[in-house]
N, C-alpha and C positions, 0 to 999 in steps of 0.2 A: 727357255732353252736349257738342254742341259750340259753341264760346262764338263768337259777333261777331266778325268780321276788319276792321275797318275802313284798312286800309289797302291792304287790297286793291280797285287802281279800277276801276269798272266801265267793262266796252268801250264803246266809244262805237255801235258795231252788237253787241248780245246776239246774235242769230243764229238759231241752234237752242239754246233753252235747252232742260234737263236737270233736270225736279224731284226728288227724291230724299226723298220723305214727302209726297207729291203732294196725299193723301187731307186732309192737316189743314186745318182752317180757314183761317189765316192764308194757306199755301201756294197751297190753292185759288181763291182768292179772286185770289191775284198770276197763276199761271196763267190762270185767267179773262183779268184784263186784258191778258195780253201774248198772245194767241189773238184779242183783239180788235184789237190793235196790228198783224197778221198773222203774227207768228212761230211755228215750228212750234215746238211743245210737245210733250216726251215727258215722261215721271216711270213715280216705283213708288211701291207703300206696300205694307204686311206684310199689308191688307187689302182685299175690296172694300168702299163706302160710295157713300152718295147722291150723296158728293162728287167720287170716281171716275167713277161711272156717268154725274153731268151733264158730266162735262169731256171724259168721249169722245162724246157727243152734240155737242157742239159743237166735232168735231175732235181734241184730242187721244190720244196713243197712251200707252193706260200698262200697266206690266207687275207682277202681282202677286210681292210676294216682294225683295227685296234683293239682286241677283248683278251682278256687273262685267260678263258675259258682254251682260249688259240693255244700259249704258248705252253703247253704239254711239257716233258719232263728233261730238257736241255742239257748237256754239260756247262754252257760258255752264251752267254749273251752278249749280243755287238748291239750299241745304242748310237747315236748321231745327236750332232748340236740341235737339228732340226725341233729334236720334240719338246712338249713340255713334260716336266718335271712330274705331271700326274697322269702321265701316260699308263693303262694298265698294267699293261705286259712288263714294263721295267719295275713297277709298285710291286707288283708279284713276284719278281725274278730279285729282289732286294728281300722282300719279306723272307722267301723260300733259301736264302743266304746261297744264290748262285752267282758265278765269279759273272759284274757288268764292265764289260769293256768297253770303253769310247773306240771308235773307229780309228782314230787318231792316233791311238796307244796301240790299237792290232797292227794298224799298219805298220807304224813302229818297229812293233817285234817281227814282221815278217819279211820287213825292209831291213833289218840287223843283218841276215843272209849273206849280201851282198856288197861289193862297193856302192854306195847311195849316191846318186843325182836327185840332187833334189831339185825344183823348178818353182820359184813364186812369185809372186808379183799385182797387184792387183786386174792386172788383166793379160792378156798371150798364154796364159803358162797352160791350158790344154795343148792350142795348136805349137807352141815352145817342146813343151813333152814329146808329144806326139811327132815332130821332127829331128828328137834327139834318138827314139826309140826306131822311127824309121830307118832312119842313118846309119845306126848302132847296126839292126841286122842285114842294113846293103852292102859293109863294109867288115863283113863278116864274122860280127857277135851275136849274141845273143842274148838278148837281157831279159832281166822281168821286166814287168812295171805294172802299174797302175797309173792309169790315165782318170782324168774326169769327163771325158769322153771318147764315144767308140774310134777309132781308128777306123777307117772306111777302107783302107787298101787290105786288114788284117780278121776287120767286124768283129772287135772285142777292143774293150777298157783294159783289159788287163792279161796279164800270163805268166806264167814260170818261163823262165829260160835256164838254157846250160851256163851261159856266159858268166862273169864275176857282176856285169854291172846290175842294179836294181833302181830304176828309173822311177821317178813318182810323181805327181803332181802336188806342191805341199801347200798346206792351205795356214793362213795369215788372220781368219777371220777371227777365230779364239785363241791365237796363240800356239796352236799346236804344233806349226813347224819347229819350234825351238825344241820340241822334245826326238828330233830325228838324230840318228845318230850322222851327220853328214857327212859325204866327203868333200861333193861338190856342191857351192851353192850357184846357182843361176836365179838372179832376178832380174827380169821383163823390165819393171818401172816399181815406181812406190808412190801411186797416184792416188792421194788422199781414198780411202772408203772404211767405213766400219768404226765411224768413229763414235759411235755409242757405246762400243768395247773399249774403244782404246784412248777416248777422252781430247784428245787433241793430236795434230799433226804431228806435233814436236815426238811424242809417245808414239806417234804411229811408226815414223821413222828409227827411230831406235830400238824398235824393235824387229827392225832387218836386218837393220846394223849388228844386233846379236844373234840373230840366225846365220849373218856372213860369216861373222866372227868365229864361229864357231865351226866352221867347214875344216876337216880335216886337210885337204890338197891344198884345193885353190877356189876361185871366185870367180862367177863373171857379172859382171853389172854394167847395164844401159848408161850412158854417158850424154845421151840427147836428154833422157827424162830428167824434170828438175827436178822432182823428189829422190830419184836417183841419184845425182850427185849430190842432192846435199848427204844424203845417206853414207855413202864415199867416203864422207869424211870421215864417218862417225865409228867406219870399221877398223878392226885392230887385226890385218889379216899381212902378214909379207906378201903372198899371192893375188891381187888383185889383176885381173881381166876386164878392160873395156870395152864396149864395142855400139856402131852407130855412126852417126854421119857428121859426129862430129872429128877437125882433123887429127886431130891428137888419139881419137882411137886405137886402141890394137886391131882390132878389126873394122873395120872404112865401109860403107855401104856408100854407094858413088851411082850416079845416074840413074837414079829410081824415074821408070815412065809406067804407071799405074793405070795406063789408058786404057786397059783392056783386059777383058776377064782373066787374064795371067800377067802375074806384075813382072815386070823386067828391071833387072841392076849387074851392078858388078860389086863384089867384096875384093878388097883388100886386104892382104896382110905383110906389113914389110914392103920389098920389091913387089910382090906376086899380084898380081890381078888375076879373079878370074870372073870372068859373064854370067850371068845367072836366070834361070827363066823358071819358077814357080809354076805348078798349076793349078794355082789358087791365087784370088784377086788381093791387090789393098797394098800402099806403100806398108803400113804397119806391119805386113807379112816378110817382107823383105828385112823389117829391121829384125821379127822373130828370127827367119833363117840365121841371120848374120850372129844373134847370143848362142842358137844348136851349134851353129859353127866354132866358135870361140870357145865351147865346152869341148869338142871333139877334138880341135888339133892342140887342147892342152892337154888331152886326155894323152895325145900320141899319134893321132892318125893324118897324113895327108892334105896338107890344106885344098886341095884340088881335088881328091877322090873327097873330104865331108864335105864341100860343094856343091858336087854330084850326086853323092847321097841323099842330103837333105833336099835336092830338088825332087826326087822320086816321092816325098809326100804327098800324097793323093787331101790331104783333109780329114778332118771329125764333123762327125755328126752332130747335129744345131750349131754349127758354124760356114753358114749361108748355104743350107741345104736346101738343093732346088729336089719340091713335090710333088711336083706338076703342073703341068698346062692346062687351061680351058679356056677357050672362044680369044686365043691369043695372048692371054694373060699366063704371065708366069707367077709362079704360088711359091716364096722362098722361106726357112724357118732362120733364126739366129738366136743364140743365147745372150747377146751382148746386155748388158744391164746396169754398165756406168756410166757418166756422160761419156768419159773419152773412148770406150768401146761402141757405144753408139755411133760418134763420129766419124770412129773408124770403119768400122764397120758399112755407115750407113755411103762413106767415100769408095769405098770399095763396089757395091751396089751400083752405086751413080756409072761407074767407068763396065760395067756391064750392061746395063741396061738402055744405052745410046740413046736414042732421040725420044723413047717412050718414060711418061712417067713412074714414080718412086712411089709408092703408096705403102707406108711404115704401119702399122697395127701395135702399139707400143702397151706392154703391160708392167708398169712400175713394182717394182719388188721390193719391199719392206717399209714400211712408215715409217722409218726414222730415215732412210738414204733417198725415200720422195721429199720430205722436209728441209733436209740438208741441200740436197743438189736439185730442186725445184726448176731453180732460170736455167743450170747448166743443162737438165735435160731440154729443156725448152730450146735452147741452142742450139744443143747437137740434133735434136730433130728434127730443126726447119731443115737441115738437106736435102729433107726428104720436099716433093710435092705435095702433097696430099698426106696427114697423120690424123690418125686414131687411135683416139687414148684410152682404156679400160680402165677398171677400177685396181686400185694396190691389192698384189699378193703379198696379203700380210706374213706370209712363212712362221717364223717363232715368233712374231710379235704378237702385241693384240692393237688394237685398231686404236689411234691416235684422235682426237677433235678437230674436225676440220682438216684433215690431211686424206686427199681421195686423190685419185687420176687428171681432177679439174685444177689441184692445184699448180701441176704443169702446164696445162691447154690455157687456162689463163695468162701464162707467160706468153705465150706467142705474139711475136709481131706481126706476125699474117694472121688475123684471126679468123679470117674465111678459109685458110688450108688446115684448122684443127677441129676434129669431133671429139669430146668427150661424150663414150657411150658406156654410162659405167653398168648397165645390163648386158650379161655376156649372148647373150641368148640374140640380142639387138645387133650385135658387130659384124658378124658375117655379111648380111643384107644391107648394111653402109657401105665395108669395104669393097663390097663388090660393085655398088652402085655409081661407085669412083672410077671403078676401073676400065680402061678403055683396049683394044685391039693393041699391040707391041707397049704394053704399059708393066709394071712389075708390082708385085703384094710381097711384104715381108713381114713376119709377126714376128715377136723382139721379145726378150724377155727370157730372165732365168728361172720363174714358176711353173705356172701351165699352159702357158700360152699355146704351146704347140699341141697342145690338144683341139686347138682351135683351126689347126689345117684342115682335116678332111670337111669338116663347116664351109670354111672357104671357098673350098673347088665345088661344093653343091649349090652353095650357093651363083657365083658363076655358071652354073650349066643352067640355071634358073632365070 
């Protein structure tokens, strides 16, 4: 992978910038804004995706595949943790002594603009974002942001706004949040991941604790998660915001009934109640709403109008995107890819999908977090009915001994409800073989898994 340069300054004219993994969220989303900024934008990625395809509709030039021959004559190149180290295009754009920027440090400077929300946590902080930016312009602002994924009600990651705030999703994996100029921090939980970076837990949490610490305003932080509070401790902040169903919270989440494709609760704050009905599933959305909340009336607004606000969130994109039907089977995508996002997620699923079976499509992501969390995936994916497990998306790894898809499907204590099918080519025609009349298919995973949907539904019509 290649790690953050922060000492490399960004031009004060980017120019022609240069993406190099164009297609990833994070990328796309910077792309996006700097296309809206007027700068001409090229990039590549190994693939096409939705995310390619919208960024050449609105102008950019990008080229499939990874070769130096591509990256023609740049002002400014944008790189991602994603790649390795002998990637051409970035070999070339160093040789050629052009300014490389990690994505991490553009966002940075283009997040300087504004008052910064920042959002992190080892898992919520898209659909967390994504309901603080909703909120933001029901309630009549206007923010930028950058999301890690598309906003459904907005169908875009990212945007300039008039407003003062700059919203973003900040990422924990290599440390790069600590480089945000912050004002707000909001963190979701501090559920162990990534500890191949970060060496142990003790290190993983302290290093939220300095991203809190470091928030110009104030803070809000989960009070149910146990990494969360011990993290609590660890900050040096006057301003700290709690929130969650614990009683001592500043913000209360009270009567969560998650029976049904839309989770129903009430938030507290103080004296105030007020009811709440989501249109999106999962107790764990309810506790998201309640940290967008707790950022918004510290911010200044209404505990009852960011309530209503944050209800109007419509969802992001691979966060339980239903693709379609065939022969009564519904086809779902989700990004989830730790255990406890599994969980959640996969509890969420369960209270939609009523009396028909759950049938998960699970594709592990990274050989060192299949190694780590093995039995925990194993766990959280017995919720499901019926799982199928594919082979590890290695991403920036390289492929570990004995660490594949079977080293999960092995844990299972049902061993007749798990396939390992670590040929991709093989999964469509199992999972469909599974599936029956009001039964549900979800493919999981934050690699490519969901390249695997349209497979899905043909195979079904089959």
């Amino acid at each position: 992978m290649i790690k953050p340069d922060y000492s490399q300054p960004v031009p004060q004219d980017l120019g022609h910038v240069h993406f190099v993994g164009i297609g990833g969220s994070g990328m796309s989303g910077l792309a996006r804004l700097l296309i809206g900024m007027g700068h001409r934008v090229t990039g590549s990625d190994v693939r096409e995706s939705t995310n390619t395809k919208s960024l050449r509709e609105i102008g950019a030039e990008i080229y499939i595949g990874h070769d130096a021959a591509k990256l023609g004559k740049p002002d400014t190149v944008v790189v991602t943790s994603a790649l390795w180290p002998n990637n051409p295009e970035y070999l070339l754009a160093k040789e050629l002594a052009i300014p490389v920027l990690h994505r991490s440090a553009l966002l940075a400077h283009l997040a300087s603009r504004g008052k910064l929300i920042a959002v992190a946590g080892a898992h919520g902080k898209t659909t967390s974002t994504g309901m603080i930016i909703t909120a933001l312009r029901n309630l009549g602002a206007d923010p930028s942001f950058v999301n890690g994924g598309v906003i459904q009600e907005y169908g875009a990651s990212s945007a300039f706004g008039s407003g003062e705030h700059f919203v973003i999703e900040a990422d924990e994996s290599d440390s790069s949040f600590l480089h945000y100029d912050t004002s707000v921090a909001l963190i979701t939980n501090v559920d162990p991941d990534h500890l191949d970076h970060f060496g142990s837990l003790e290190a993983f949490q302290a290093e939220f604790a300095k991203f809190a610490s470091a928030a110009s305003d104030f803070v809000v932080i989960s009070s149910d998660d146990p990494g969360a509070v011990a993290t609590t401790k660890l900050i040096e902040h006057k301003r700290v915001v709690t929130f969650g169903q614990d009683a001592a919270a500043d913000v209360r989440v009270l009567d969560i009934d998650d029976s049904g494709p839309r989770v129903k609760f009430a938030l507290a704050s103080g004296d105030v109640r007020v009811p709440m009905e989501l249109k999106i599933p999962g107790a764990h959305n309810a506790l998201n709403a309640a940290g967008a909340v707790a950022v918004l009336i510290n911010l200044g607004f209404d505990f009852a109008d960011s309530c209503a606000a944050v209800a109007r969130f419509g969802g992001t994109e691979r966060r339980f995107e239903l693709h379609g039907e065939v022969r009564g089977v519904a086809v779902y995508d989700d990004f989830a890819h730790h255990p406890t996002e599994v969980a959640a997620a996969l509890r969420g699923a369960r209270a939609v999908v009523g009396n028909g079976k759950l049938i998960t499509v699970f594709q592990p992501h990274l050989y060192s977090r299949t190694r780590i969390f093995a039995a925990e995936f194993a766990q959280a994916l017995e919720l499901s009915d019926q799982v199928v497990v594919t082979d590890v998306y290695g991403a920036r790894e390289d492929p570990e001994p004995g660490v594949t898809g079977e080293l999960i499907s092995s844990r299972f204590a049902r061993q007749a409800d798990v396939h390992f099918v670590p040929n991709w080519d093989d999964v469509p025609e199992v999972a469909a073989s599974l599936a029956g009349e009001g039964d549900f298919i979800i493919t999981m995973g934050c690699g490519d898994i969901y390249r695997m949907v349209p497979s899905l539904l043909g195979a079904l019509e089959k």
